[in-house]
C-alpha positions in Angstrom: 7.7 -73.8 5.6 7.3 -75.6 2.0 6.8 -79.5 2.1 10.2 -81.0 2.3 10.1 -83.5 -0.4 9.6 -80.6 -2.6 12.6 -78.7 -1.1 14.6 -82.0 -1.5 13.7 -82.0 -5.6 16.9 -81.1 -7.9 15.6 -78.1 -10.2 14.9 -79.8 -12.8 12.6 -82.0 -11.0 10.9 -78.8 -9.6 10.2 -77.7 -13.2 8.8 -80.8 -14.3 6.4 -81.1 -10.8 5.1 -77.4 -12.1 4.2 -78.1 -15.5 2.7 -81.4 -14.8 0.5 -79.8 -11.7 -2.6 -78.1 -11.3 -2.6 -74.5 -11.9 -2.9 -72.6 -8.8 -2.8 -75.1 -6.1 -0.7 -74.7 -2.9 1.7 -77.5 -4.0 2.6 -75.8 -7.1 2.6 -72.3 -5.4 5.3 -73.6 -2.9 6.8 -75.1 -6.1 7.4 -71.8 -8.0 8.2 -70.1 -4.9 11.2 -72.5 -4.2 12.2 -72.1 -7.4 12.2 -68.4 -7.6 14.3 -68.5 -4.2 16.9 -70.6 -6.0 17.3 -68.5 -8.2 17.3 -64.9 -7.4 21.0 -64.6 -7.5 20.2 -66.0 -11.2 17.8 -63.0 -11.9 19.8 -60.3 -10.1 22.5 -61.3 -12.5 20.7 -61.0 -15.6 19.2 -57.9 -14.9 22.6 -56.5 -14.0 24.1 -57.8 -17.5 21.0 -56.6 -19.5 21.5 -53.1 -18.3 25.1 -53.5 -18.9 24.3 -54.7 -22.5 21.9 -51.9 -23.4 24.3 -49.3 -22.2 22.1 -48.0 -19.7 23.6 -49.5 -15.9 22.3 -46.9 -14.4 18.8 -48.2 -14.4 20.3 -51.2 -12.2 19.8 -49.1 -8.9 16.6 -46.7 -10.2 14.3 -49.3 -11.1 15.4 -52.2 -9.9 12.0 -53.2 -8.3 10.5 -53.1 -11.9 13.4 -54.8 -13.6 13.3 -58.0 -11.2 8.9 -58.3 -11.4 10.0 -58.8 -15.4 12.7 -61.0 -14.8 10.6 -62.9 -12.3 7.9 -63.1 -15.2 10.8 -64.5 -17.3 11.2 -67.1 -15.0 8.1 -68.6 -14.7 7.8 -68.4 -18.6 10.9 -70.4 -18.9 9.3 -72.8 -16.4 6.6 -73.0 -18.7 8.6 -73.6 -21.6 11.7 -75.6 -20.3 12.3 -79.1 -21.8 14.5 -81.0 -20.1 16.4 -82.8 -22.6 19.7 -83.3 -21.3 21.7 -80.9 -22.7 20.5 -77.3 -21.3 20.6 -76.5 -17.4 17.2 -74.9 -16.5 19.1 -71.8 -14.9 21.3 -71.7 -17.8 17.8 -71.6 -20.1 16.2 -69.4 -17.0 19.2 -66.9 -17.4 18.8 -66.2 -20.9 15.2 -66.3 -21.0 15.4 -63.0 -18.2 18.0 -61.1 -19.9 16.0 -60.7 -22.7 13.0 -60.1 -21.3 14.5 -57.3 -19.4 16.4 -55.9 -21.9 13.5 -55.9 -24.3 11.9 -53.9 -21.1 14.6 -51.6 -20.8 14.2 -51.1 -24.8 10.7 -50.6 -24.6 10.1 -48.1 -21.5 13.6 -46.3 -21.6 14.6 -46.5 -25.2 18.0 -47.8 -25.3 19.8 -50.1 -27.3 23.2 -52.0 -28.1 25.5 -49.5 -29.3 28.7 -50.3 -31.7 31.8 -48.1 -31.2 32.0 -46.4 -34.0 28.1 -45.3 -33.1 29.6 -43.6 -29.7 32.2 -41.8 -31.4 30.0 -40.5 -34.2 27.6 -39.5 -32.0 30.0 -36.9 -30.5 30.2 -35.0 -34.0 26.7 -34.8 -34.9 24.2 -34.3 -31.4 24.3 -30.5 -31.4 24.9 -30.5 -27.7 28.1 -32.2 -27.6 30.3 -30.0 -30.3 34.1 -29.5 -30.7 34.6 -28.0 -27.5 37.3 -25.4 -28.9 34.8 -23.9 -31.9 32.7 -21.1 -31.4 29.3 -22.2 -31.7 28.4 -20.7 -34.5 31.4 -22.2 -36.3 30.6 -25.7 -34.6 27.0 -25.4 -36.1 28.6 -24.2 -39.9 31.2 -27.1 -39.7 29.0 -29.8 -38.9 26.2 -28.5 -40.8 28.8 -29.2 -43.7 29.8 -32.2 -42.7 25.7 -33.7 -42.9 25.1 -32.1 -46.2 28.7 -34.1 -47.8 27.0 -37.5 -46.6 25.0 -39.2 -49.2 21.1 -39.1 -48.8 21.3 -43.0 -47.6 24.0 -42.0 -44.6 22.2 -39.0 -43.9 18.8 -41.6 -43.6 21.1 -43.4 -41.5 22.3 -40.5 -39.5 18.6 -39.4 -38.5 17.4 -43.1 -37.5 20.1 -43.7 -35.1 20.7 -40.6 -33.3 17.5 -38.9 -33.7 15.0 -41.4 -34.1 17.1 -43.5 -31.6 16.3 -46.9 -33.3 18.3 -49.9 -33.5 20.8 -50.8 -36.6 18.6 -54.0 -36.9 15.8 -51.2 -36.7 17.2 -49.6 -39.5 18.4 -51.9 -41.6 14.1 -53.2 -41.8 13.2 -49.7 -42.4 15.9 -49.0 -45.3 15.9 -52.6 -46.6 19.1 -53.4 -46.1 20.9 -55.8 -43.7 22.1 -54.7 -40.2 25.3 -55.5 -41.0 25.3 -53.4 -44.0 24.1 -50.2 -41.7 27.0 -50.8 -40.3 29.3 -50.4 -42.4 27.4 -47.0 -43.4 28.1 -46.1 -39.9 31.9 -46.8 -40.5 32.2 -45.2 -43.4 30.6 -42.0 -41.7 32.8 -42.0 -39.1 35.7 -42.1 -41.1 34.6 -39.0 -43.0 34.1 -37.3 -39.6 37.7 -38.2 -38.4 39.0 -36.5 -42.0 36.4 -33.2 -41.3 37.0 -32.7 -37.5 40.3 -35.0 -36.7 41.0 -35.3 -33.2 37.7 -33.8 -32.1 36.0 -37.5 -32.6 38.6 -38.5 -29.9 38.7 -35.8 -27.8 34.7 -36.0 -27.1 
């Protein structure tokens, strides 16, 4: 059982008592521990949005042991870094705070990322294992091979980096020196050439 008046404590409250307390003591251990109980619901729903986010949900039920320690870890650093000044909610800040730790997790150990739609699409025409599925494969591997050597040299840079490299367009965009948003556009214009070259095949796949 934790002591009562710190179960009687609003959240807020709670957060202030374990930043102003000693470090490792049984009060502030019962402290945290309240306050992770509050708010597992909170942490089971970031973790289930992060993997949403990064394309990858099927890491919810996999690892989910290893997704909620780091979004428990996220917790207690928002504890530590919470200031309560009236107009953010500590679960609101909480939340946030382990979405992006996990997604930056789920980045780090699984390589995934935010993906734009055009991205998807393209990404049928040019991974070699996912070709026009009514072209020989020889012919699949002749018309795409034509279709990479028509890009320019900067959307073929672009080409490898996403889909081979597998980095981000923010990724990119620091490697090439260009803005993010400008990589995407690349990507859009690449697209658009592959919907001229293969035509419904984009779709179809």
């Amino acid at each position: 059982m934790f002591n009562s008046v710190l179960e009687n404590l609003t959240t807020e409250e709670l957060v202030a008592f374990v930043q102003t307390g000693n470090t490792g003591s049984e009060e502030t251990k019962d402290a945290q521990e309240i306050l992770l109980q509050r708010h597992k619901g909170l942490l089971d729903k970031s973790i289930w949005d992060a993997c949403q986010q990064m394309n990858a949900s099927w890491l919810y039920k996999e690892v989910q042991e290893d997704l909620y320690q780091t979004a428990c870890l996220a917790l207690f650093e928002a504890v530590r870094r919470y200031q309560n000044k009236g107009d953010t909610k500590f679960s609101t800040f909480a939340y946030l705070c382990a979405r992006g730790y996990v997604s930056d997790y789920i980045r780090l150990e699984y390589r995934y990322r935010t993906r734009t739609e055009s991205e998807d699409a393209l990404e049928s025409l040019i991974v070699a294992d996912n070709m026009p599925t009514n072209l020989e494969s020889k012919e699949s591997e002749k018309e795409v091979g034509g279709f990479l050597s028509d890009l320019s040299s900067r959307q073929q840079e672009v080409c490898l980096k996403l889909y081979w490299e597998k980095r981000s367009q923010r990724q990119v965009g620091r490697d090439l020196g260009v803005s993010h948003k400008m990589v995407g556009k690349i990507v859009k214009q690449i697209y658009t050439k592959g919907k001229i070259t293969f035509g419904s095949h984009i779709i179809a796949n």
